[in-house]
C-alpha positions in Angstrom: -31.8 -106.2 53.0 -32.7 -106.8 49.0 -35.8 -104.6 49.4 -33.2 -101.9 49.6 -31.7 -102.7 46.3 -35.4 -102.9 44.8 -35.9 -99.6 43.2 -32.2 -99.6 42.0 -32.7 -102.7 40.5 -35.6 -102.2 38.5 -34.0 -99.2 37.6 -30.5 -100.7 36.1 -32.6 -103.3 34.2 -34.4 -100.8 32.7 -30.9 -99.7 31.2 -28.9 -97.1 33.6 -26.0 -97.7 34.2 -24.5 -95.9 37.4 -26.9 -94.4 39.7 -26.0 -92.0 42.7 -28.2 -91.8 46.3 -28.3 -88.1 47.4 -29.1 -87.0 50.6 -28.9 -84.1 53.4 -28.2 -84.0 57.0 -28.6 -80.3 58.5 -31.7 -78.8 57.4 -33.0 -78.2 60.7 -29.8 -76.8 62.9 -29.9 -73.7 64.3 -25.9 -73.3 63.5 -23.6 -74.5 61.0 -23.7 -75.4 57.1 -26.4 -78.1 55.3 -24.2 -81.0 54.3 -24.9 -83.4 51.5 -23.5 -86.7 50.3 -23.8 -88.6 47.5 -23.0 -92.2 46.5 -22.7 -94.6 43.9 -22.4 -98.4 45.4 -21.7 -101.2 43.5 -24.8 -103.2 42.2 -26.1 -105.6 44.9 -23.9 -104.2 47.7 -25.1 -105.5 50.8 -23.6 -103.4 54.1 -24.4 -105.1 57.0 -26.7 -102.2 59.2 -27.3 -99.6 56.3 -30.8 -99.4 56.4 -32.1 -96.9 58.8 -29.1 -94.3 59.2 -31.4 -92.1 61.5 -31.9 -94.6 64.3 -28.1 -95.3 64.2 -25.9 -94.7 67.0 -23.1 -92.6 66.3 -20.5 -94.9 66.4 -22.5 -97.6 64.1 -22.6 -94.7 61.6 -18.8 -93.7 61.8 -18.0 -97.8 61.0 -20.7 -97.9 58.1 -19.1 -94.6 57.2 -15.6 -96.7 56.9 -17.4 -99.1 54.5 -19.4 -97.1 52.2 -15.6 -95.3 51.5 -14.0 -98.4 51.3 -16.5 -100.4 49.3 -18.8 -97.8 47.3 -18.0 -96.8 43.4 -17.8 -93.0 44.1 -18.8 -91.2 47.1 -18.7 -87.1 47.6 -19.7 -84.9 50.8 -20.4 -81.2 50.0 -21.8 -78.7 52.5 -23.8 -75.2 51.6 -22.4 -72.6 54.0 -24.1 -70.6 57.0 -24.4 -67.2 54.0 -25.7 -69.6 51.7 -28.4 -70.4 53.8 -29.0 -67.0 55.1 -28.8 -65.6 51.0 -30.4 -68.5 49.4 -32.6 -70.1 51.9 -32.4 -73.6 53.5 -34.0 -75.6 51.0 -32.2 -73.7 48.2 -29.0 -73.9 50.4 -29.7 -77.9 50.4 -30.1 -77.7 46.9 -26.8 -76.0 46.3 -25.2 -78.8 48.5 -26.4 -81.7 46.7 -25.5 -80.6 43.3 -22.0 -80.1 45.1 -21.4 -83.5 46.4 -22.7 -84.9 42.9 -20.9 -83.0 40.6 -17.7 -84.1 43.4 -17.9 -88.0 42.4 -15.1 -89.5 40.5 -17.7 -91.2 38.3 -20.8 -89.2 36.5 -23.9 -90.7 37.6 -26.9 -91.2 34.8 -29.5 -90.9 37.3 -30.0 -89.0 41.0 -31.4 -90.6 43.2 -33.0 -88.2 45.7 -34.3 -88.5 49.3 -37.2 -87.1 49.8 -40.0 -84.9 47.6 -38.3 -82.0 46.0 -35.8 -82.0 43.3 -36.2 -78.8 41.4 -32.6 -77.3 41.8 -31.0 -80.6 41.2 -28.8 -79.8 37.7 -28.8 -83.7 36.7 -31.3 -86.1 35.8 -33.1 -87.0 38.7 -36.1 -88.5 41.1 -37.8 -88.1 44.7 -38.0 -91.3 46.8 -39.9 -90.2 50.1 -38.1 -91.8 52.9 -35.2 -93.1 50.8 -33.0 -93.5 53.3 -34.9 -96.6 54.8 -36.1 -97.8 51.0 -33.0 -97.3 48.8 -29.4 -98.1 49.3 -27.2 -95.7 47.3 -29.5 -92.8 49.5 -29.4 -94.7 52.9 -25.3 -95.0 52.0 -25.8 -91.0 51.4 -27.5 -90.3 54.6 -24.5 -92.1 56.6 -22.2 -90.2 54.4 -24.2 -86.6 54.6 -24.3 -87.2 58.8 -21.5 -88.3 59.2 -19.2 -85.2 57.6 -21.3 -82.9 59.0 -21.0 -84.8 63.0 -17.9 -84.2 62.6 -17.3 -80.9 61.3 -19.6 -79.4 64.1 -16.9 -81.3 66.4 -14.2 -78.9 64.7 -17.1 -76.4 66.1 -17.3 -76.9 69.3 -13.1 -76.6 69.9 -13.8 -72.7 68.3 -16.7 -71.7 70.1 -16.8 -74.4 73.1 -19.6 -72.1 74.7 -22.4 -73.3 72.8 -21.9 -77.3 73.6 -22.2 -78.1 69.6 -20.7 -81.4 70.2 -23.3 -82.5 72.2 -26.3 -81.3 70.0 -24.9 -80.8 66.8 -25.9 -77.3 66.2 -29.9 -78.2 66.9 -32.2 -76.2 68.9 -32.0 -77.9 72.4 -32.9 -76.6 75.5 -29.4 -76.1 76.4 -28.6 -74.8 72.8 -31.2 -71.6 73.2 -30.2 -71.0 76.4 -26.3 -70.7 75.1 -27.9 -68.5 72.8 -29.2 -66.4 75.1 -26.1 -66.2 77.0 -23.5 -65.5 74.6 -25.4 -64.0 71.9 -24.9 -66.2 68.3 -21.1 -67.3 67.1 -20.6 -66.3 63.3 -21.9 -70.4 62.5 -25.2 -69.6 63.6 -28.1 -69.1 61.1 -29.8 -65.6 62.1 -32.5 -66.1 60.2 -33.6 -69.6 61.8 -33.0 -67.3 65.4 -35.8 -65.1 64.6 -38.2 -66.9 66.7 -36.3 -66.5 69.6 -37.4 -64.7 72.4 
């Protein structure tokens, strides 16, 4: 568990003094928004289970979810709308998102810290850590946060358009997903542009 407090470390010693993990869950849907979340833990925090959000069951991730609010300095979930997407594009879209959920914490953060290997349209101080959320706590607390918010708003989904099966996939392109698609033609939460493909 410390080698996920590692980077942070180094980096408080060095003389910051609160740092943020930003992630994104909802790049690669087919339907609804990006969703981003951003924490700032307390130095040291250990959460039992953190460190991998992406092999999580759901359930483990809606109990670290409970922690992470409970226990963590600040936290913030912000999403980038289907138009966003379609007007900005996804990765600008993403973007958009994270500087959302940051600029949402209760406490202003010194440092971003980013998962993954872009960070031009962040708006604060910030830095890329390729697969943070299994090296870096404040991000790995993000990723459950980012997941989480979006799981469940793609439940709210599935009770408007229940044709499409959203809460089983989550908006994703399944088998069952396309073929939904191709039945029903896309609900307004679908992304035309990532349906282009489609045949």
């Amino acid at each position: 568990m410390d080698e996920l407090w590692h980077l942070e470390n180094e980096l408080y010693d060095s003389g910051f003094k609160l740092i943020c993990g930003v992630d994104e869950a909802g790049r690669g849907p087919l339907a609804g928004p990006v969703c981003a979340g951003a924490v700032i833990l307390p130095r040291g925090l250990k959460i039992e289970g953190l460190n991998d959000s992406k092999r999580l069951t759901e359930k483990k991730r809606e109990s670290l979810y409970a922690v992470i609010c409970e226990k963590a300095l600040a936290w913030a979930a912000a999403f980038a709308g289907v138009e966003e997407i379609e007007s900005l594009n996804i990765l600008n879209a993403t973007y958009l998102a994270m500087n959302r959920a940051i600029a949402s914490l209760a406490l202003r953060p010194e440092l971003a810290l980013i998962d993954g290997n872009r960070n031009s349209g962040i708006e604060i101080n910030s830095r890329c850590l390729v697969k943070g959320d299994s090296r870096c706590a404040d991000i790995a607390a993000a990723s459950v946060m980012a997941k989480v918010t979006r799981d469940r708003y793609m439940l709210d989904m599935a009770a408007l358009y229940p044709e499409y099966g959203f809460e089983r996939h989550k908006g994703y392109g399944t088998k069952a997903h396309y073929e939904a698609i191709r039945r029903f033609g896309p609900s307004p939460i679908h992304r035309r542009s990532f349906l282009r493909k489609m045949h």
